[in-house]
C-alpha positions in Angstrom: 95.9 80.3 110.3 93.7 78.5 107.5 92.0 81.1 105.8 88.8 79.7 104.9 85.6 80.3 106.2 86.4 83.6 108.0 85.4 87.1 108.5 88.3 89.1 107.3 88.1 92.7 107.5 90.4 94.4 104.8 90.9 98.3 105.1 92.5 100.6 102.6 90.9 98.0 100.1 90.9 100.1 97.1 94.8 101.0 96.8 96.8 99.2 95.1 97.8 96.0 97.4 94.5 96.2 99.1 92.5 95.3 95.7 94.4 92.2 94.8 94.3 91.3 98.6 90.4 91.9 99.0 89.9 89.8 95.5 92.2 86.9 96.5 90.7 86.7 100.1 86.9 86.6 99.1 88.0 83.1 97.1 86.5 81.1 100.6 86.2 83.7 102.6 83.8 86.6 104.0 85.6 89.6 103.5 84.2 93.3 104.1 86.5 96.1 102.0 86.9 99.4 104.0 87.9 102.2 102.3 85.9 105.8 100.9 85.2 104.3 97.4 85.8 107.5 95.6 86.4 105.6 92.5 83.0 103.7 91.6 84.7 101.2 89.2 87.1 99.8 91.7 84.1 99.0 94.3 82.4 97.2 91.7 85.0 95.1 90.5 85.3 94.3 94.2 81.5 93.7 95.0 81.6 91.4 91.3 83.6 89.0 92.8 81.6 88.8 96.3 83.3 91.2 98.5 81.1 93.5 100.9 81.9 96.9 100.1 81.5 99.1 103.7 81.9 103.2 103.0 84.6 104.2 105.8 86.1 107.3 106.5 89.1 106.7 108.8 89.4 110.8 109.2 85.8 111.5 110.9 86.7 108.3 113.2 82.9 106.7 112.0 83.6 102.8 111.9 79.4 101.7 112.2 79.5 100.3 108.8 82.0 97.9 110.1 81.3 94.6 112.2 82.1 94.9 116.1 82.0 90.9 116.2 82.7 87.6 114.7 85.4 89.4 113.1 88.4 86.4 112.7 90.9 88.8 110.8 92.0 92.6 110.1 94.4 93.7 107.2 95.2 97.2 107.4 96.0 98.7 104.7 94.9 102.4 104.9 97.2 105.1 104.2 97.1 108.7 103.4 100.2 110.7 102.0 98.4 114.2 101.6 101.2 116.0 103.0 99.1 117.3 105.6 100.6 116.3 109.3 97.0 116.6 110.8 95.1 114.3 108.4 97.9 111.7 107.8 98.5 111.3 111.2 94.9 111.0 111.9 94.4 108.2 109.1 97.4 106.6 109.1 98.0 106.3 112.8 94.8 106.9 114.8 93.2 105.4 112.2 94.7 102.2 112.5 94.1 102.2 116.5 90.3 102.9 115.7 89.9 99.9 113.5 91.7 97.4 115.6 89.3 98.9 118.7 86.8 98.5 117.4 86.4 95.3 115.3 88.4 93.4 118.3 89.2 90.8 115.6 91.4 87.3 116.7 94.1 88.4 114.6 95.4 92.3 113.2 97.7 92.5 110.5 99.2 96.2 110.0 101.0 96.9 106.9 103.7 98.8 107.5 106.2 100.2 105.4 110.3 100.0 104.9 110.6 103.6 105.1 110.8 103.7 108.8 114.2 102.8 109.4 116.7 105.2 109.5 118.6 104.7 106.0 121.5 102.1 106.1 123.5 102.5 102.8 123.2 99.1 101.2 123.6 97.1 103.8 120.8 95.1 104.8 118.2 96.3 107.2 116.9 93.8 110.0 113.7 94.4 112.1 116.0 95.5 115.5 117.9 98.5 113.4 116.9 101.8 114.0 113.9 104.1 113.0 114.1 107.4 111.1 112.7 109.3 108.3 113.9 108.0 105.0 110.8 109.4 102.6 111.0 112.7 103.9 112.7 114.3 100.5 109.0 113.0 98.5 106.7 112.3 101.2 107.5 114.7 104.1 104.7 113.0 106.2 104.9 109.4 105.4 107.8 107.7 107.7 106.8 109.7 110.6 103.1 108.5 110.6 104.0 105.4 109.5 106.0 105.4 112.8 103.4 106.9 114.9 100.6 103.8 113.7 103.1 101.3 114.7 103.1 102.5 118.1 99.5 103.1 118.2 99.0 99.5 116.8 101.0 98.5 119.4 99.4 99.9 122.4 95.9 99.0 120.9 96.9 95.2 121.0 98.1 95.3 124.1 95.4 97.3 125.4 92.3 95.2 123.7 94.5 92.0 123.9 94.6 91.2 120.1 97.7 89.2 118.8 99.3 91.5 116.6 101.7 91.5 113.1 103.0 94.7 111.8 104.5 93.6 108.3 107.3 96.2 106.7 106.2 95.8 103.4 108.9 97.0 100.9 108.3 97.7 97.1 105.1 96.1 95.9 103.9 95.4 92.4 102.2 92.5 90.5 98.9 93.3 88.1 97.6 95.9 89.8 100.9 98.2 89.2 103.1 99.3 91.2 106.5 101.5 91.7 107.9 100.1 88.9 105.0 100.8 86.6 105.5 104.3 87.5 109.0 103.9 86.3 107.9 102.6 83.1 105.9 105.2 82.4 108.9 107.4 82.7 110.7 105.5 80.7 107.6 106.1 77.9 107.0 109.3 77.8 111.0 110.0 77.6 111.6 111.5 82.0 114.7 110.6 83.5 113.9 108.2 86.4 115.9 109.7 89.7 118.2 107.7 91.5 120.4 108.5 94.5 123.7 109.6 94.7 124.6 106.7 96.9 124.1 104.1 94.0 122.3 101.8 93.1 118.8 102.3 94.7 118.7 98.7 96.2 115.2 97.7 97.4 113.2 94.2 97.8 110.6 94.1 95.4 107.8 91.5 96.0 105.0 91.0 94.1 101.5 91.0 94.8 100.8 87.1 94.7 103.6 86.7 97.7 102.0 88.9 99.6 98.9 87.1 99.2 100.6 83.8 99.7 102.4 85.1 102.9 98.9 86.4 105.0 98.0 83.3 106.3 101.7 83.0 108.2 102.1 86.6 108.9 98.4 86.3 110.6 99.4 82.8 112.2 102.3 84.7 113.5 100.4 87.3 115.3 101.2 88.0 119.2 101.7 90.2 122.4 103.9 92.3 122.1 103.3 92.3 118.4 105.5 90.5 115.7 107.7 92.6 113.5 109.2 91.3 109.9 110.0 92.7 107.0 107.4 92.1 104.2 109.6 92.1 101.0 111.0 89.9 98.4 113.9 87.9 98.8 116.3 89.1 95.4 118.0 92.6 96.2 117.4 94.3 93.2 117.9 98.4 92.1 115.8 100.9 90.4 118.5 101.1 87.5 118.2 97.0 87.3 115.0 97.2 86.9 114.5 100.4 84.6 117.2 98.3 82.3 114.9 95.4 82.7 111.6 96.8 81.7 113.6 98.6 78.6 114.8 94.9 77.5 111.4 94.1 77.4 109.2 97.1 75.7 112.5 98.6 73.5 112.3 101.6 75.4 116.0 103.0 76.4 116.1 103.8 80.1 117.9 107.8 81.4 118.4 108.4 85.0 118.6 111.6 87.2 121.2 110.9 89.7 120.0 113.2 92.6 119.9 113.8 96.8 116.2 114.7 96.4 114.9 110.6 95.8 114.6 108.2 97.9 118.0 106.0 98.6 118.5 102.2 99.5 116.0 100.6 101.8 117.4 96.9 101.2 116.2 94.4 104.0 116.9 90.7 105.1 114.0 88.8 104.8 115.6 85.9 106.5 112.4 86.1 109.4 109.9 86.5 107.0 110.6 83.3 105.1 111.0 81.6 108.2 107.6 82.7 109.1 105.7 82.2 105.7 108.4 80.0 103.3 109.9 81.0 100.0 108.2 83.6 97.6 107.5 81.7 94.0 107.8 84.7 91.7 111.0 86.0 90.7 111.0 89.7 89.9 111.9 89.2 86.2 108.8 87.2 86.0 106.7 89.1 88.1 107.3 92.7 86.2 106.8 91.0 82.8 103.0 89.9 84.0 102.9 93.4 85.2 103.3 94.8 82.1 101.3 92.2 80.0 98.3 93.5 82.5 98.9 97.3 82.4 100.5 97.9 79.3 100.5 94.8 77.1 101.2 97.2 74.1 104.7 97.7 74.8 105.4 94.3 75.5 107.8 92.8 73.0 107.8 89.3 71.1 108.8 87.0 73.8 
């Protein structure tokens, strides 16, 4: 699907993959940012560079502000991970079944998350292995509901016949941050970073420029019943490679918490999704040096 020229609407457009995603889009296209817009700086970074800014509020169910036709493309990104079962369900599931009903777009993509498969060790996890609850030590809500708006998504594209992609997306960082920033940030102000027991903590980082890149295929790829692929990075690489990573580059000297109460390995094969949208073009060494030149260029090092 050639994105130019379309009406792509982009929910959950102030977090942090649905800012660089809104940005890049609006570069040839018409795209209309859902989201609350508590934060009155992001909206107008996002209106300076020609994006429609459309005050939504997934909880009360009140989409008006949002086009019911000529709409080419959705990207859902809305979340919510307030710990509350009634409002993350309501968002994060019901949410995403509201917005596919009623724009009716050609195409949905649903962003979906790694953390609904049942954990695996460190082997790696393909899009027919089972579902569980692999958050629920730090985010007691999040797998679940993530769960639940996969199957709502589901229905809702069967029911208003709109090909479908519901993209796993695994760790993502770039510019605008990420997981590993937080880590960094650790790292700075002298925390231990926890990692599991089981180690290393093995994930598919990918950063935000793939994930760009890979929209056009992962919308081209959209069908009834929906497509499933994993949305991550193709270098296996752990929190402690990483940490010792960021420390090579800023001086800071990495610790680690080795607990049961963090997250453990969620490593996937992204064999489908490269088959679908090609090779990603930033390694992760690369990628989490730009992220630190853009959000904290003052620990950065002499190359």
């Amino acid at each position: 699907m050639a994105l130019e020229g379309k009406r792509i609407v982009v929910s959950g457009a102030t977090g942090q993959v649905g800012v660089p995603v809104a940005l890049a889009l609006a570069q040839g296209n018409e795209v209309i940012a859902a989201a609350r817009f508590a934060d009155p700086a992001v909206r107008e970074r996002l209106e300076a560079a020609g994006v429609t800014c459309a005050v939504v509020d997934l909880a009360g169910g009140d989409l008006s502000a949002l086009p019911r036709d000529g709409v080419d493309a959705v990207c859902n990104f809305a979340v919510a991970k307030s710990g509350r079962w009634d409002l993350d369900l309501r968002i994060t599931a019901e949410g995403a079944g509201d917005l596919l009903a009623w724009c009716r777009p050609a195409r949905f993509l649903h962003c979906s998350t790694t953390g609904v498969y049942k954990p695996k060790g460190h082997d790696a996890i393909v899009e027919t292995d089972p579902l569980g609850d692999n958050h629920a030590v730090m985010l007691p809500t999040y797998s679940i509901a993530k769960v639940a708006a996969e199957t709502v998504v589901r229905f809702a594209a069967r029911h208003h016949d709109v090909p479908t992609t519901i993209a796993r997306l695994s760790v993502p960082y770039g510019d605008n941050g990420g997981w590993p920033l937080f880590h960094l940030l650790m790292m700075q102000g002298g925390m231990p970073v926890p990692v599991h027991v089981d180690a290393p903590s093995i994930y598919n980082p990918i950063h935000e420029d793939d994930i760009v890149a890979s929209i056009p295929a992962l919308l081209d790829a959209a069908s009834l019943p929906a497509t499933v692929v994993n949305w991550g990075g193709p270098e296996a690489v752990s929190v402690e490679e990483w940490c010792a990573y960021l420390g090579e580059l800023t001086g800071l000297t990495p610790s680690f918490e080795t607990t049961a109460d963090t997250l453990e390995s969620v490593h996937v094969d992204t064999t489908r999704l490269q088959e679908l949208a090609g090779p990603c073009r930033v390694p992760w060494r690369d990628g989490m040096r730009r992220m630190v030149a853009a959000q904290a260029p003052e620990l950065l090092g002499d190359p």
